[in-house]
TORNU-273696 format. One record per residue (C-alpha): residue in one letter; x, y, z negated. Coordinates in steps of 0.001 Angstrom, whole numbers, plus 500000, padded with zeros to 6 digits. Example, Ala and Ser with C-alpha at 12.3 -4.5 7.8 and 13.67 -1.06 7.14 Angstrom:
2
A512300495500492200 S513670498940492860 
***
This chain:
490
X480660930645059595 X483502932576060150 X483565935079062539 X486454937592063976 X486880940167066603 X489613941040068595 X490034943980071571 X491872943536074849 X491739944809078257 X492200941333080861 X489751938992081107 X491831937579083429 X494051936518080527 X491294935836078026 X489442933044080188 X492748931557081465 X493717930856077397 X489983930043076726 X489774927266079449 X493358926408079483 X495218923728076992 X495736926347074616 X499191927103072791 X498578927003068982 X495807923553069303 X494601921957071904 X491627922687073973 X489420919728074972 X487151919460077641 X486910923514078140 X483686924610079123 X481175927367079667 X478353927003077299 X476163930168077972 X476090934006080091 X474628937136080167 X472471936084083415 X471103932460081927 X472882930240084093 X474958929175081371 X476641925850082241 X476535926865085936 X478929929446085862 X481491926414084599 X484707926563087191 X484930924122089744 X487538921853089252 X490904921913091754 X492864919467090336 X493255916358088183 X493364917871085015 X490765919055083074 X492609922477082791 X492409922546086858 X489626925149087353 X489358927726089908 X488829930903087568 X488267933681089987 X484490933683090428 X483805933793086893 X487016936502086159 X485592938814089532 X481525938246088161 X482452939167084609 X484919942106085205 X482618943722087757 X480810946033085923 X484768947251084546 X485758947710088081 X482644949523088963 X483562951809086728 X486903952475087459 X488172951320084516 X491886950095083991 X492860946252084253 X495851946838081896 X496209948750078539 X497135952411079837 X500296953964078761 X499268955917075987 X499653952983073877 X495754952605073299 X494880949093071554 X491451948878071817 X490021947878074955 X487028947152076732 X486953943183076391 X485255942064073110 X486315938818072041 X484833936861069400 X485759933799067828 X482901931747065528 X484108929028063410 X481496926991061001 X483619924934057996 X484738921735058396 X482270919679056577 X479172921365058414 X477963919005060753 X478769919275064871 X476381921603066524 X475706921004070208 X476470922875072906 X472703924254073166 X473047925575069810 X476122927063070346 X474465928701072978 X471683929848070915 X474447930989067828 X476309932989070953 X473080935115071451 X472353936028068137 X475268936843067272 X475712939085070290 X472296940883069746 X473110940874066031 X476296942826066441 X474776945352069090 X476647943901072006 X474363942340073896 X470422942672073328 X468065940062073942 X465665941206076783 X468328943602078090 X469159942477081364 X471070945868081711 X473087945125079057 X476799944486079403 X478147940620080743 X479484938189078518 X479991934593078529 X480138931698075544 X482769929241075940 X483577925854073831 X486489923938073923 X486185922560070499 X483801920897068069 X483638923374065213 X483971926317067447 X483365929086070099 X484477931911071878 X482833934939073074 X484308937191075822 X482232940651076804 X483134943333078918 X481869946605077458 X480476948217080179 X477016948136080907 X475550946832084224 X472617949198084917 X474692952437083977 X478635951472084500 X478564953256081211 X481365951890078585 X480534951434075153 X481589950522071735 X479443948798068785 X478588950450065937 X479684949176062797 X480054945497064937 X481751943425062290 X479542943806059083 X476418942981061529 X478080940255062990 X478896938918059090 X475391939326058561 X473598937843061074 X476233934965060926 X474783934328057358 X471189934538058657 X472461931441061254 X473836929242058472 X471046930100056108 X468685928938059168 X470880926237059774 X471732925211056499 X475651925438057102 X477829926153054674 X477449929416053614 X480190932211053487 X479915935468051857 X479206938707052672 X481094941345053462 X481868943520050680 X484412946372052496 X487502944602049272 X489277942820052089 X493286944724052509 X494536945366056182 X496595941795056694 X499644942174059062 X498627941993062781 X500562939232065203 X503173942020066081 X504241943158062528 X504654939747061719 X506386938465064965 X509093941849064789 X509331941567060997 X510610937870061930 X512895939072064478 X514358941504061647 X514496938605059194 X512591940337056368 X508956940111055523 X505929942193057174 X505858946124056273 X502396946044055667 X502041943883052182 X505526945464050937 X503797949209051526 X501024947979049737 X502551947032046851 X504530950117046900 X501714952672046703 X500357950633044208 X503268951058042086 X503515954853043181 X499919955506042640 X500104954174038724 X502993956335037926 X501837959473039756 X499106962356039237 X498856963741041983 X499274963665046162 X503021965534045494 X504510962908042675 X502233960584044579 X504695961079047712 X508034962054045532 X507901958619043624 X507330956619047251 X510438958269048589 X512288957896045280 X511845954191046141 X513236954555049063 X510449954673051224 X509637957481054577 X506292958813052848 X504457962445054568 X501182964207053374 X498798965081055751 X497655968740055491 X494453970257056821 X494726974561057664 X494459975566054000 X497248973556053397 X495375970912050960 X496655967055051234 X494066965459053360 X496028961953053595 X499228960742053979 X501272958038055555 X504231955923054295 X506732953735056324 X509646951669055541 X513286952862055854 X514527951254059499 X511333950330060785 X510943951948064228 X509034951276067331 X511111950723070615 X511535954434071942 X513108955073067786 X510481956461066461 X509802955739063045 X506676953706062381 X503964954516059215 X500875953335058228 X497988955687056318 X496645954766053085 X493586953227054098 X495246950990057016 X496544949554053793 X493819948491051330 X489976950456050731 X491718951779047511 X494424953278048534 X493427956158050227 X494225959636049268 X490633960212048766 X489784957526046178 X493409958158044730 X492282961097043647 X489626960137041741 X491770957330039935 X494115960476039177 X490785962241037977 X490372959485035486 X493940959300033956 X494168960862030394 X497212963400029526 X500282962553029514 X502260964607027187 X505246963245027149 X507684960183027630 X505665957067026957 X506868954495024066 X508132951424025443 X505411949067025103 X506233945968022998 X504835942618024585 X502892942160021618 X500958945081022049 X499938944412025701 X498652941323024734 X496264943323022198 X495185945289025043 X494691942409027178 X492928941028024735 X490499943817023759 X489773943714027363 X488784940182027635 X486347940873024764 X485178943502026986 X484326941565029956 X482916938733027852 X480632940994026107 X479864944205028797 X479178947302027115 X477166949824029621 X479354952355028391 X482308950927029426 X482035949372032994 X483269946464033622 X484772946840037355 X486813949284035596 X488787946713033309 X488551944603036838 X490752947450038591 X492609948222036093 X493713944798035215 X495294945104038662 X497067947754037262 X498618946184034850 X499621943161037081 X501393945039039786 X503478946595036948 X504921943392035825 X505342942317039200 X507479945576039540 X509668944162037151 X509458940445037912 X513399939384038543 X513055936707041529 X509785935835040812 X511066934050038117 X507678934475035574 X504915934200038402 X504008937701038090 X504822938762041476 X502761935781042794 X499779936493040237 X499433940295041560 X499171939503045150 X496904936555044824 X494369938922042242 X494715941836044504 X490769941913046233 X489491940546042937 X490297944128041581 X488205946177043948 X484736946703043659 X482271946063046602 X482676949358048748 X486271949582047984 X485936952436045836 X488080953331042811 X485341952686039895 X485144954721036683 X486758953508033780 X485632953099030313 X488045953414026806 X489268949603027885 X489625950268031229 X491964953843030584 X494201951430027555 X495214948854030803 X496299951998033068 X498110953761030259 X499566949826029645 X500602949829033129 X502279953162032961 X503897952538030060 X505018949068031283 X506223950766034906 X508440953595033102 X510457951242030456 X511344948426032953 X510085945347031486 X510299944289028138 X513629943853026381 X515225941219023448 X512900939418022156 X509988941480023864 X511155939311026711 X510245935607025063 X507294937128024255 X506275938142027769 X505072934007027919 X502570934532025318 X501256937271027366 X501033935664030422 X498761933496028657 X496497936007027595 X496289938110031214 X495639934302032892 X492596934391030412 X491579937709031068 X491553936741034565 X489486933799034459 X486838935782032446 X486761938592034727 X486407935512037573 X483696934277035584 X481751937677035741 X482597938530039120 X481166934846040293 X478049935404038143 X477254938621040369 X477689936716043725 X481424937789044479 X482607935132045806 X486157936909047575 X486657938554044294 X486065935480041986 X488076933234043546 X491345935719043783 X491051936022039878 X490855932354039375 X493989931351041622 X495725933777040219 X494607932577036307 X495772929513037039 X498827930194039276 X499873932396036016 X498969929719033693 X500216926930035445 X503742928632035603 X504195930001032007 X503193926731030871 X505617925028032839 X508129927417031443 X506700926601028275 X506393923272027742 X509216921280029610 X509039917933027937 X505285917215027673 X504521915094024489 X506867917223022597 X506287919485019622 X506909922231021831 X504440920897024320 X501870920453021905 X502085923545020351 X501844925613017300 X498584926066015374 X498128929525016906 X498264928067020786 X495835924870020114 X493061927016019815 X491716925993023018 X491277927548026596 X489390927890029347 X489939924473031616 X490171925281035476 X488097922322037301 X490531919229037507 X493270920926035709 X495277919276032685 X494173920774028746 X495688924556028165 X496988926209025069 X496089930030023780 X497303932153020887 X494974932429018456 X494123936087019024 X492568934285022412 X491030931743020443 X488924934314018437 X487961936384021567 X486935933322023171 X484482932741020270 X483252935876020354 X482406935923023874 X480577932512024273 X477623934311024379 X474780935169027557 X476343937660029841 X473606940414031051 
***
């Protein structure tokens, strides 16, 4: 069951959309399935007209807002620009091969989920009012005014969308739906509706991934909050630290060149409105971790990453304590955002393989792990592999090889994420395993049935099938890893 939460300030609005045909699919037979006072189904509109989107709204709008007015509270967003208001909407979705529920269970799923989150307590008749409507078979909506009726006080949940994931699991555990997982805190910021609607007005893409990606890049090369900041605007990026009264970085923020909000001011976005692991605070311990740097790194030859890459597939296979494996995991992320830097046009998958790995990189809590020897040889990799550019000559034809290797380090590291119940972070590694695969591959071999298609000695050695996917070649170097790391995992 999926569940999310969104903030407004008209309920007005909300039940006109909710019982209405709807704009993005179409509503059928809208109807109010539960309330805060029990009358459920009564509180259904009376119909005006001869369509089934003919109700007469106000009694349910003026009965559920009450409390709000009561209060004195604004029926608009104010001025200042405030998003989040005192309607709580929630949408619950269950997959599409769970069976249909009826509207009594709904009911009952509305409920639990409400005294789950801390909205609405059962045997709180005090509490704030709400009401459950359905206008679909696989789903519901939730609309709450945050006010309570006994008080007129107005309140916000604590911590409202980690209960409501878990008490959603309780219902399809109970239920025996199809069961999603848990929230692990590895999830980045996704654009909201008005990033993406004015980055389509402006013809580009949203701000939001492309800052991402940016501090990424900024954060491998850098040591610190200053070169942190120095290498974001030396991309071309508006970057700012945030000082407290001693003058230490406490944050910072980073926007891109030309993106301004409508009175011209420019527009940024703080590390951690980003992705968990990309605040200054858990930059600073990856920073902690990186060894010396001396001086100018040497130019890493592709055949040398893929020993690295290699080395830490063995790792994963075969865990040593010592090392720590969510280390390798986050610093295999490293290494993918630094060929992405360099990816011309997409042209070698890279690009596509970093984005879709992303969340499989961060541990549950979305905190910068320790690394291990393994784990500090991908970082250094990715370093080296940001400074010189990409790989050069024959470096370059080599590059394929590679791309075979990291798609096997990925599917091992998917392998040991799945076998510790991360579902979000096993599934990003194995798209983007195969994604990479898939495309080197096709690079690879365009004639299948060929000699080149069949391969050399070195890349029949075998390798690690993705469910309903065609047979896949390795170098050998894979092919003795793989043997080596057959073995139980702890």
């Amino acid at each position: 069951m999926i569940t999310k939460v969104v903030h407004g300030w008209r309920p007005a609005g909300l039940l006109a959309y909710l019982l209405g045909p709807g704009t993005s699919e179409v509503h059928r037979s809208p109807r109010v399935i539960a309330s805060w006072d029990g009358l459920d189904a009564g509180w259904q509109p009376e119909r005006t007209g001869p369509s089934e989107y003919d109700l007469q709204l106000g009694p349910l709008v003026d009965a559920l807002h009450a409390p709000a007015v009561a209060a004195g509270l604004p029926t608009r967003a104010p001025q200042n620009g405030s998003k989040r208001g005192y309607v709580w909407h929630c949408s619950a979705r269950v997959a599409a091969s769970d069976r249909t529920l009826d509207d009594g269970q709904w009911a009952d799923i509305a409920r639990e989920l409400l005294d789950g989150a801390g909205i609405a307590g059962r045997g709180d008749p005090g509490g704030p009012r709400w009401v459950a409507i359905r206008h679909a078979e696989d789903h519901i909506h939730i609309a709450a005014v945050l006010v309570r009726q006994d008080t007129g006080r107005r309140f916000w949940p604590h911590h409202d969308y980690p209960k409501l994931r878990a008490t959603a699991r309780a219902i399809e555990q109970r239920l025996g739906l199809t069961l999603t997982a848990v929230a692990d805190d590895t999830a980045a910021r996704r654009p909201g509706r008005g990033e993406t609607e004015k980055a389509a007005r402006q013809g580009r893409g949203p701000a939001r991934p492309e800052l991402r990606r940016a501090a990424h890049q900024a954060a491998i090369r850098a040591v610190g909050p200053e070169e942190f900041v120095a290498e974001l605007r030396a991309m071309g990026y508006r970057a700012e630290l945030r000082r407290g009264p001693s003058g230490d970085a406490l944050g910072y923020r980073i926007g891109r060149a030309g993106d301004v909000t409508a009175a011209g001011h420019q527009v940024f976005y703080s590390g951690s409105k980003l992705a968990p692991d990309l605040s200054l605070p858990q930059l600073r311990r990856r920073w902690a971790q990186n060894p010396d740097r001396p001086g100018p790194a040497a130019r890493p030859s592709s055949a040398d990453a893929e020993d690295v890459v290699v080395r830490a597939r063995v790792a994963v296979g075969t865990p040593d304590p010592q090392e720590g494996v969510d280390g390798i995991v986050h610093a295999t992320g490293d290494v993918l955002t630094a060929l992405a830097a360099n990816d011309r046009g997409h042209k070698q998958g890279w690009s596509d393989a970093a984005e879709r790995y992303e969340r499989a990189s961060r541990a549950p809590g979305g905190r910068v792990p320790d690394v291990g020897p393994v784990g500090a040889e991908l970082r250094s990799l990715a370093r080296r592999l940001l400074a010189a550019h990409g790989f050069r000559g024959k470096d370059a034809a080599g590059s394929v090889a590679l791309a075979v290797a990291v798609a096997g380090l990925l599917h091992e590291i998917a392998a040991w994420q799945r076998e510790r119940d991360r579902a979000h972070q096993a599934a990003a590694a194995d798209v983007a395993g195969a994604r990479l695969q898939a495309r080197h591959l096709a690079r690879r071999d365009p004639h299948p049935g060929s000699r080149a298609a069949q391969g050399s000695g070195r890349e029949r050695a075998g390798f690690p099938r993705e469910p309903g996917s065609a047979s896949q070649v390795v170098p050998e170097s894979e092919a003795r890893m793989t043997r080596r790391s057959t073995g139980p995992r702890p």
